[in-house]
C-alpha positions in Angstrom: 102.4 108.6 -30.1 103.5 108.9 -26.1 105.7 110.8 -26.7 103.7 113.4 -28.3 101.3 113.5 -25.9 104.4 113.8 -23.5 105.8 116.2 -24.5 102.1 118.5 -25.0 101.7 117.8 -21.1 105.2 119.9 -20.8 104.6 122.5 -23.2 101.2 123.1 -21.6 102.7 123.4 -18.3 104.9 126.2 -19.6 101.9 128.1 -20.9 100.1 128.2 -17.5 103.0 130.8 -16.2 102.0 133.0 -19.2 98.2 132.8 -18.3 96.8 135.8 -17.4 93.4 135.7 -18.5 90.2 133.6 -19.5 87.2 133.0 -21.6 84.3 130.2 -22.3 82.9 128.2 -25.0 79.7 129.7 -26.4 77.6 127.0 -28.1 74.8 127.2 -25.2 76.2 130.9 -23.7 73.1 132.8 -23.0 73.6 136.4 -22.9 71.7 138.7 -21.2 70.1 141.7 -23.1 72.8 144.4 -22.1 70.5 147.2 -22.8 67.7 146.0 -20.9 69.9 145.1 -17.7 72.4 148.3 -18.3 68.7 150.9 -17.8 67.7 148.7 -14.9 71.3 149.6 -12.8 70.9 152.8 -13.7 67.5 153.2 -12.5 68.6 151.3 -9.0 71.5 153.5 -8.8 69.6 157.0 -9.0 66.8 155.7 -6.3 69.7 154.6 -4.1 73.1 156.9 -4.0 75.4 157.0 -2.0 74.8 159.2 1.3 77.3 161.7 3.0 77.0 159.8 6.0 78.6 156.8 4.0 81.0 158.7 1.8 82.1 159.9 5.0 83.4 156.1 6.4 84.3 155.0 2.9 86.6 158.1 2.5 88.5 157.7 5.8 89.3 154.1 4.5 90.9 155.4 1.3 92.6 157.6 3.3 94.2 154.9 4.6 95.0 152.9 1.7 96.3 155.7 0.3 98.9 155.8 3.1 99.4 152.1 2.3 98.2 151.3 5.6 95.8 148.4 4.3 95.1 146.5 8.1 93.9 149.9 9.2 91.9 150.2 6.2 90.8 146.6 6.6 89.4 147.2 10.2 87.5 150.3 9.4 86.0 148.5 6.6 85.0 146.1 9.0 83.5 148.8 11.4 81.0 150.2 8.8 77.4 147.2 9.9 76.0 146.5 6.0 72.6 147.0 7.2 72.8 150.4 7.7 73.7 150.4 3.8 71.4 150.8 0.5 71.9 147.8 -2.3 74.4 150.6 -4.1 76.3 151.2 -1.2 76.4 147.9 -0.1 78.2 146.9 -3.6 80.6 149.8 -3.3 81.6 148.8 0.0 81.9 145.2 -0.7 83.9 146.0 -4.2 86.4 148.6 -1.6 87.0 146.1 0.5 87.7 142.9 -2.3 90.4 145.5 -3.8 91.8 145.8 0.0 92.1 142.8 0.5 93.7 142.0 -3.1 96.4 144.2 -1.6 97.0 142.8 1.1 97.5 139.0 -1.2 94.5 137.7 0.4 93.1 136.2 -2.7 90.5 134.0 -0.7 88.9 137.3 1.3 88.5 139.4 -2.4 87.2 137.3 -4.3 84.8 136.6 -1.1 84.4 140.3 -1.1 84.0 140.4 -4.7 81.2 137.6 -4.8 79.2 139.7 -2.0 79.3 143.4 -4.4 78.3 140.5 -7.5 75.5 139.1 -5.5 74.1 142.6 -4.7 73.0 143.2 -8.4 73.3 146.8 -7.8 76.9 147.5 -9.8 76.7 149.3 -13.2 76.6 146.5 -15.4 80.2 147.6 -17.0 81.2 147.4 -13.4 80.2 143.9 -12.7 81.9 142.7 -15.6 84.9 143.7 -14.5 84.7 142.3 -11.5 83.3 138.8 -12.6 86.8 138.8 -14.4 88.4 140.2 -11.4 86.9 137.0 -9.5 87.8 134.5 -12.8 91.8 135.6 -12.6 91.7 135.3 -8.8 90.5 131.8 -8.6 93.3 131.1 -11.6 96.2 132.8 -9.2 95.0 130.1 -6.6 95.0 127.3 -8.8 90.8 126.5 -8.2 90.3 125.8 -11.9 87.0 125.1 -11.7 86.0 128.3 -9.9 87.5 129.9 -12.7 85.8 128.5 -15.3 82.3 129.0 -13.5 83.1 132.6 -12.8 84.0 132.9 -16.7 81.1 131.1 -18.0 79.3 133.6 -15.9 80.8 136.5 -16.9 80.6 135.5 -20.8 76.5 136.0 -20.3 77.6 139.7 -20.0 79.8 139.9 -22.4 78.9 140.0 -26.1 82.3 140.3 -27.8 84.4 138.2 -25.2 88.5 139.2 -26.2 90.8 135.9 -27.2 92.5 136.1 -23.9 89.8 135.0 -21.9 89.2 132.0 -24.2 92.9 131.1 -23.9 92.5 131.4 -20.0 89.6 129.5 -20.0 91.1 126.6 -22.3 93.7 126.5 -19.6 91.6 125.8 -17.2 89.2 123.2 -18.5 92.7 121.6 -19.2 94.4 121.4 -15.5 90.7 119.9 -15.2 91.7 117.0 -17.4 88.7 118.1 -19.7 90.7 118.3 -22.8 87.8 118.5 -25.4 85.9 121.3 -23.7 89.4 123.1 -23.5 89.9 122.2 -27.6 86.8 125.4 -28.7 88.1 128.2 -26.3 91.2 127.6 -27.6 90.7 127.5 -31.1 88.2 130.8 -30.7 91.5 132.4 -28.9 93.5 131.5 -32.1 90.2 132.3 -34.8 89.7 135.8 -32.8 93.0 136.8 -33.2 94.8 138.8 -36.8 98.2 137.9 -34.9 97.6 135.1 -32.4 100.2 134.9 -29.6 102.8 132.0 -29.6 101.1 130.4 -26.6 97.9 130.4 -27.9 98.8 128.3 -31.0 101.4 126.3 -28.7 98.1 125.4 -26.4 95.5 124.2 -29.3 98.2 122.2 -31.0 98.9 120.7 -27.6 95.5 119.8 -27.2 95.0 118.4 -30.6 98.0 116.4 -29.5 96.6 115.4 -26.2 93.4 113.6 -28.2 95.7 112.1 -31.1 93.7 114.5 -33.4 97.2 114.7 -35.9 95.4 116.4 -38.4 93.7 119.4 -37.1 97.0 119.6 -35.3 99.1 119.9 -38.3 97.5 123.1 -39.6 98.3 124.6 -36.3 101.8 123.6 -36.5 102.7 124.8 -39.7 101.1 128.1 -38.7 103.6 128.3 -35.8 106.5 127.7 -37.7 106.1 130.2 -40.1 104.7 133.3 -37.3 107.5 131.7 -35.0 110.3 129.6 -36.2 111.6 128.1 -33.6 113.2 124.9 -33.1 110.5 123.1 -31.3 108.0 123.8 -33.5 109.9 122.8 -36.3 110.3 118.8 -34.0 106.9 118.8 -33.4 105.5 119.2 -36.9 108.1 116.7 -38.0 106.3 114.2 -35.6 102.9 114.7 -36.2 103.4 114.7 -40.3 104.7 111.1 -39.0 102.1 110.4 -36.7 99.7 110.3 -39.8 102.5 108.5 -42.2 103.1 111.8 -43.9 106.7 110.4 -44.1 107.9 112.7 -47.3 106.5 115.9 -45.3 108.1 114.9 -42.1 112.0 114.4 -43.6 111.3 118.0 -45.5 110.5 119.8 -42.7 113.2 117.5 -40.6 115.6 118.9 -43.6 114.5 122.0 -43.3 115.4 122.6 -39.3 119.0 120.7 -40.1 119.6 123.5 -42.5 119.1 126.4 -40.3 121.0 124.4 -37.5 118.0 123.9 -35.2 118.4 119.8 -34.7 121.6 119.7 -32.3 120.3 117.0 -30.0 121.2 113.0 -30.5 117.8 112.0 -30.4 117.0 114.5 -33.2 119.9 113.8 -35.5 119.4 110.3 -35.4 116.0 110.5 -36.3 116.9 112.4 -39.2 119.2 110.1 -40.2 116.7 107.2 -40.0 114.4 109.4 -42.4 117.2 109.2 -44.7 117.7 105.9 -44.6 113.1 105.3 -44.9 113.5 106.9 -48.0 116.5 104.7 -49.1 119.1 108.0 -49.4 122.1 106.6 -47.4 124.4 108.7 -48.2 122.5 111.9 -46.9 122.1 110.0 -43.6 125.6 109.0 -43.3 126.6 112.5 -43.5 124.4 113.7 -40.4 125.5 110.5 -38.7 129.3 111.6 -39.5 128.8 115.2 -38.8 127.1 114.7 -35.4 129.9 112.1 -34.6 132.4 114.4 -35.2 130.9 117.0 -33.5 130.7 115.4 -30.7 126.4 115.9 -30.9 125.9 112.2 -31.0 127.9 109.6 -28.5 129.8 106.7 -30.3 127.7 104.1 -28.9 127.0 100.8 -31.0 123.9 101.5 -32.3 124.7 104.6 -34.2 127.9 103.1 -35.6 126.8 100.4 -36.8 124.0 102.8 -37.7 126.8 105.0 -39.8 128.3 101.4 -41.0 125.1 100.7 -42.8 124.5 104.0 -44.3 127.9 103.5 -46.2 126.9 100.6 -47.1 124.0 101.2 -48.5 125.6 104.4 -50.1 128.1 101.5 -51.6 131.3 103.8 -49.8 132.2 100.5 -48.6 135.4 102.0 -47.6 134.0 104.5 -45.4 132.0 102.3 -42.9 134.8 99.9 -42.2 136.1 102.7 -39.3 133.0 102.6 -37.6 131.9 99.3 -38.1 135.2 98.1 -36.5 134.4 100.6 -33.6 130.5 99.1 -33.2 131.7 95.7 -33.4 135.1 96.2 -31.0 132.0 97.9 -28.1 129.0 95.6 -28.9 129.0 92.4 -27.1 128.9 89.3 -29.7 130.6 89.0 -32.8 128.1 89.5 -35.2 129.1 92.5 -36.4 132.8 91.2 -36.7 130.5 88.7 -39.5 129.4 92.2 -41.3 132.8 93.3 -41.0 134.1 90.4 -42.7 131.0 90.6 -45.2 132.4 94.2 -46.0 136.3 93.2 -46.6 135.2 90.2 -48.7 132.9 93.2 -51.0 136.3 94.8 -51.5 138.6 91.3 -52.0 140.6 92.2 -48.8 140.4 88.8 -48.2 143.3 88.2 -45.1 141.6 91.3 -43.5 137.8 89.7 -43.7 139.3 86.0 -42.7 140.4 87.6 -39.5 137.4 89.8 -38.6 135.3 86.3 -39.1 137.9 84.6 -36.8 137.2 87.2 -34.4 133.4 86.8 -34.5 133.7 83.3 -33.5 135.9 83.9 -30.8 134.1 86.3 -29.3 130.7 84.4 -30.0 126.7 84.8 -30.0 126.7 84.4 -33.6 123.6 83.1 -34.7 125.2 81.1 -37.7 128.6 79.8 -36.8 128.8 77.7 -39.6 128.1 80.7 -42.2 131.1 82.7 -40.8 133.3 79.6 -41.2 132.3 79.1 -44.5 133.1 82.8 -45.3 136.8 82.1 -43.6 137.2 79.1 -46.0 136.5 81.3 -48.7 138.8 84.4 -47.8 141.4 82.0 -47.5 141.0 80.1 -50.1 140.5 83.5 -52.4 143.8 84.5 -50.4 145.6 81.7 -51.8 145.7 79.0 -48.9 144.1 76.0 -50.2 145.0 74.3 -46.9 143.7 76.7 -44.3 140.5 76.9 -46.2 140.5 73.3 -46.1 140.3 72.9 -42.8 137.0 75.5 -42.2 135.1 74.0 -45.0 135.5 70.8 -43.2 134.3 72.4 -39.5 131.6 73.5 -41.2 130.5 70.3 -42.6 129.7 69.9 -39.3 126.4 72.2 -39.5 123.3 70.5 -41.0 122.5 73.7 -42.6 125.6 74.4 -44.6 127.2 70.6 -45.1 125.9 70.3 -48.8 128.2 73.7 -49.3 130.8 73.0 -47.6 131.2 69.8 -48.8 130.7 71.2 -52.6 133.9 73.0 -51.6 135.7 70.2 -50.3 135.3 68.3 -53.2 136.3 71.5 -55.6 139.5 71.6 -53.7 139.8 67.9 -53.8 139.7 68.0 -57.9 142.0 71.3 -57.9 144.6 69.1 -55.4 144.5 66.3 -57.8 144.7 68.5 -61.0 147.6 69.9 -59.6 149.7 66.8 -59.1 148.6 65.1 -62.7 150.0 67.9 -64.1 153.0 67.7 -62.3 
C-alpha cells in the first residue's frame, strides 16, 4: 500500500533528529579476543610512555583549551613534528587534537584526527572503542552514512555486548542508504536488546517492515507500540496494516478503538471508518461518524460523503434521515442521478408528489444514464399520487426507450382498461 510506505518514509525522517547513536548486524561480526589485544596495549604502553619533554607541549595546549582559546591550542598542536613522538604519544596527541577540533565544529579535521590515534594501534583498547564510536557519531552529524556504518561495523569487532543504541543508529544509517533489509536486523536487535524499547526504535522497525510490504512482522511491532505508547498514529497505522493483509475485522476494532478515545479527528480518518462500517454491513454505526464529523465540522460537506451519509441511512432503513443529505449531494453534484435516488427514497416512503419532482429534476439537470427508468418512476408517482393523466403522458415518453417500451406500454394499457372501466360504470 503507497501510502504506507509513504507515510514510513516520513516517520523515518522524524527519527533521524532523535539519532544519536549506532550499532551493526552481527551474523559475520568477527570479534577480536579482548583479552589477548587488551595485554598487548598494555605491554606497548609500559615500553613507550609518555616523556616530560612531551607532557610538557601537550600541557601548554590544555592550558589553552582550558581558557577556551581552541585556535591557539590548535596551532600549538600543530607545532609539536609527530616524529619526534613514540606510537603512545603519537595516539595521545592525535586523540588531543580530534577533541580540539570537535570544539571548534570541525567535524571533518576530528574524525581525521581521530582516524590517525585509531591507526596508531597504541590506545588502550577501552580507549579506542570509544573513539571508533566517537568517529561512527561524527560521520552521522555530517550525514556520510556510509562512513558511519564502516566505522561501526569496525567498532562492533571490539565490542562484545554492543548497547541497542548503536543498532538503532546503525539501522538508520543502512536506511538513508536505501539498504532497507540490512537496516531490518540492527533494528530489530535495538528493539530484542531492549526490557523497555524507546518509541523510535519500534517506530523505525515497523517502518521498515513497512518499507518491504512485510505486513506481518510489522503488525507485532505495531500492536506493541500501541500498548507502551498510545498514540494516535500508532493506533492509524495498525489499522492499515491489519488491512493491508485483509485482517478487515481487526482493522475496524482497532479503528473503533482510537474513535472512542477521540484520536481519529481528521476527514480522511473518519471516512475510513465509516467505510469499515459500512464493509461490515453496519450502516447505522457509520452514519453516525459521518453525522458526527459533519456536524462537527471534521468532515467538509462535499458530495461524496453525503451521498456517502445518504446511503448509510439507507442501508440502516432511516429512510427519513438521509433525505437532508441526499438533497444536499444531489443539489452540489453535477448530474441528476442522485435526484433518481432521491426520488427512489420518497417513493420507499409513498411521498409520491415529492419523488415525481426530484425525478423531474434529474432529467432536467441531465447525465442520467437511464432516462427512461426515471420517467417511468414519474409515471408511477403520479399515477400513485392520483393523476392518471400526467402519468399518462410519461409512460408514453418512455415508450420511446427500447429498453423500457414493454413496461411502459403494460402501463399504458392498465390505464387504458381503468379509463374504460370508469366510464362503463358511469
Amino acid at each position: 500500500m503507497k501510502s504506507l510506505r509513504t507515510a514510513s518514509l516520513a516517520l523515518v525522517g522524524v527519527l533521524l533528529l532523535a539519532a544519536t547513536a549506532r550499532g551493526s548486524d552481527t551474523a559475520a561480526r568477527e570479534v577480536f579476543d579482548l583479552v589477548l589485544l587488551r595485554k598487548e596495549r598494555e605491554e606497548l604502553i609500559a615500553n613507550n610512555p609518555v616523556r616530560p619533554r612531551t607532557a610538557e607541549r601537550i600541557g601548554e595546549a590544555l592550558e589553552f583549551l582550558e581558557l577556551d582559546e581552541l585556535e591557539s591550542a590548535r596551532r600549538m598542536l600543530a607545532k609539536i613534528p609527530p616524529s619526534q613522538f613514540n606510537p603512545y604519544e603519537e595516539a595521545v596527541l592525535s586523540r588531543l587534537i580530534a577533541y580540539t577540533a570537535f570544539s571548534m565544529e570541525d567535524s571533518d579535521g576530528a574524525i581525521a584526527a581521530f582516524s590517525a590515534a585509531v591507526d596508531t594501534a597504541a590506545l588502550p583498547i577501552d580507549e579506542e572503542i570509544r573513539v571508533r564510536f566517537n568517529i561512527a557519531q561524527l560521520h552521522a552529524s555530517q550525514g556520510q552514512w556510509r562512513g558511519v556504518v564502516n566505522a561501526l561495523n569496525e567498532w562492533f569487532r571490539y565490542v562484545e555486548d554492543p548497547n541497542p543504541l548503536a543498532y538503532f543508529l546503525l539501522a538508520i544509517a543502512y536506511y538513508q542508504l536505501g539498504e532497507m533489509q540490512s537496516a531490518i536486523e540492527p533494528a530489530r536487535k535495538a528493539v530484542e536488546l531492549s526490557s523497555e524499547p524507546r518509541e523510535g526504535w519500534l517506530q523505525l522497525l515497523s517502518a521498515l517492515y513497512t518499507q518491504i510490504e512485510d505486513y506481518a512482522s510489522a503488525t507485532p511491532v505495531l500492536e506493541r507500540l500501541v500498548t507502551l505508547f498510545p498514540k494516535k498514529q500508532h493506533w492509524v497505522q495498525l489499522s492499515l496494516i491489519y488491512a493491508a493483509q485483509e485482517s478487515y475485522q481487526n482493522s475496524l476494532t482497532v479503528q473503533q478503538l482510537a474513535y472512542a478515545q477521540g484520536l481519529l479527528t481528521e476527514d480522511s480518518e473518519l471516512r475510513r471508518l465509516a467505510r469499515s462500517y459500512l464493509y461490515h454491513e453496519l450502516p447505522y454505526e457509520a452514519a453516525k461518524v459521518l453525522s458526527k464529523g459533519l456536524e462537527e465540522g471534521q468532515i467538509p460537506n462535499e458530495v461524496d460523503t453525503l451521498e456517502m451519509l445518504a446511503n448509510s441511512w439507507i442501508g440502516a432503513r432511516e429512510y427519513g434521515r438521509s433525505l437532508v443529505p441526499l438533497e444536499r449531494a444531489a443539489e452540489l453534484s453535477e448530474g441528476g442521478k442522485l435526484f433518481v435516488r432521491l426520488g427512489r427514497v420518497y417513493i420507499q416512503r409513498e411521498q409520491w408528489s415529492e419523488a415525481a419532482r426530484y425525478l423531474e429534476r434529474a432529467l432536467k439537470k441531465g447525465g442520467l444514464d437511464d432516462p427512461g427508468a426515471a420517467e417511468i418512476l414519474i409515471g408511477i408517482s403520479l399515477y400513485s399520487e392520483g393523476h392518471p393523466g400526467a402519468a399518462h403522458r410519461w409512460f408514453a415518453r418512455a415508450r420511446e426507450w427500447d429498453e423500457h417500451r414493454e413496461e411502459a406500454q403494460t402501463w399504458l394499457d392498465h390505464l387504458e382498461r381503468e379509463r374504460a372501466d370508469a366510464q362503463s360504470s358511469s
